[in-house]
C-alpha positions, 0 to 999 in steps of 0.5 A, a space after each residue: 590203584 585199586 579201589 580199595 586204596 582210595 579214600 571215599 564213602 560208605 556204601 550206605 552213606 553213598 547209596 543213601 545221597 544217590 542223585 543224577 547229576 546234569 551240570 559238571 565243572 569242565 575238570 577231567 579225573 585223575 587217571 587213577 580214579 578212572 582206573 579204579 571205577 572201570 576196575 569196580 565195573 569189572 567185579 561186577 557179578 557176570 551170570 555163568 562167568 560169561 562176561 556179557 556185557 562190554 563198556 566203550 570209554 567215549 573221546 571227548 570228540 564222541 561225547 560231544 556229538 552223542 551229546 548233540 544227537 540227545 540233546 542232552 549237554 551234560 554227556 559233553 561236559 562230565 569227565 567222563 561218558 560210558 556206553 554199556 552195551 549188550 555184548 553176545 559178539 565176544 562170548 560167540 568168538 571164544 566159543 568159535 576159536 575152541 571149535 564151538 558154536 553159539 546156540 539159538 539163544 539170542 533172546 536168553 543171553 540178551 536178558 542176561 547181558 542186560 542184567 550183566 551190564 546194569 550191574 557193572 555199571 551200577 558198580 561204577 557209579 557207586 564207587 564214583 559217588 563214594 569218591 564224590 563225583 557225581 553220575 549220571 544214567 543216560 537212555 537216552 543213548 536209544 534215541 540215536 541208537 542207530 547212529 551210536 552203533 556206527 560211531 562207535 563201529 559196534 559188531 553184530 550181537 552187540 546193542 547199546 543199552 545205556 550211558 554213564 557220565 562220572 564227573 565233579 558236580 556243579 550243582 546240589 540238587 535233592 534226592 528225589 522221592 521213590 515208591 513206598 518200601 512195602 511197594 516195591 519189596 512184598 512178603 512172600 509173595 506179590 501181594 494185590 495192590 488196593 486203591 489206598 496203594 495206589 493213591 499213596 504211590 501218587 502221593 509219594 511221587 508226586 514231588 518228582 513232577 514240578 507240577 506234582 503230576 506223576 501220573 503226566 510222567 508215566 503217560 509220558 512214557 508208559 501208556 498207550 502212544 507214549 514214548 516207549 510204545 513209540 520206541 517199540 518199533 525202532 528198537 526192534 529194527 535195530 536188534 535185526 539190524 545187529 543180527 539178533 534173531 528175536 
């Protein structure tokens, strides 16, 4: 069924009521809907018609042991959990059954497959609210991607860059905050930030942390011995491992 045929959102009241969803009424989604949100991922814009990114449709089976290596319950219970992956592998193979080679261009086309991938899925998850499920962007899928690569026997010049689980809400929480629009969207050019910038962007996060604290969030993750400098090394090793030459 295409998507078009089913009934749901605009897209700016879906856009508008975004939430992360982490609680799911143990329920699956009918089989058409399923259809119509990887059929959504699939009119995604692709840069140069390369297609390069792929998308794995976990098992129930997968989903619960991905969910144990995260730590995270709710890749278990939503209907449904998709891992989006980079995917140089299928684009190599075309070129080699027409007598061509893939250039020296790992880190180009890696760029590009990040770019595919998050657009794909951003596809999916809007067409899965406008229906009323609720969503979830999963990266903690880095945390065991090593383990994932096996699980879901990944070939070389593929890396799993992020999940999402679809599945019927079993809880309302609110939006939450974003930075300010002159901040993020500038005339022209990039503009300098001044200190009242600044302090209005803490200002406006600030309801993100229970403790009202952005700034323990961003040292959490950004600064230096934070969680992404930490991840650095890891993630390096495991695009070697996939037979990436960045």
């Amino acid at each position: 069924m295409e998507l078009e045929k089913l009934d749901g959102m605009s897209v700016l009241e879906t856009i508008a009521k975004h939430r992360s969803i982490r609680k799911y009424e143990p329920r699956s989604l009918p089989k058409n809907h399923v259809e119509a949100l990887m059929r959504a991922a699939l009119r995604a814009p692709t840069d140069a018609a390369m297609h390069l990114w792929t998308a794995i449709r976990t098992t129930p089976e997968q989903r619960r042991v991905i969910s144990e290596w995260i730590g995270q319950p709710h890749v278990a219970e939503a209907g449904e959990f998709f891992v989006f992956l980079a995917d140089l592998h299928r684009v190599e193979k075309l070129l080699e059954y027409r007598g061509e080679r893939r250039g020296r261009n790992d880190f180009s086309l890696l760029v590009f497959a990040a770019i595919d991938a998050a657009l794909a899925a951003e596809n999916m998850a809007l067409a899965a609210e406008s229906l009323g499920y609720g969503i979830c962007f999963i990266g903690a899928v880095q945390n065991a991607a090593d383990r994932i690569i096996d699980l879901l026997k990944l070939p070389p010049h593929t890396y799993p860059l992020f999940g999402l689980t679809i599945g019927i809400p079993a809880e309302n929480p609110p939006t939450r905050p974003r930075l300010p629009l002159d901040l993020m969207i500038h005339e022209g050019s990039y503009r300098t930030y001044s200190e009242e910038d600044m302090e209005r962007a803490y200002r406006e996060m600030a309801p993100y942390s229970r403790r009202r604290d952005w700034l323990r969030m961003l040292k959490r993750y950004a600064a230096e011995g934070g969680y992404f400098e930490a991840r650095e090394g890891y993630m390096r090793e495991l695009f070697r491992k996939m037979s990436f030459n960045i």
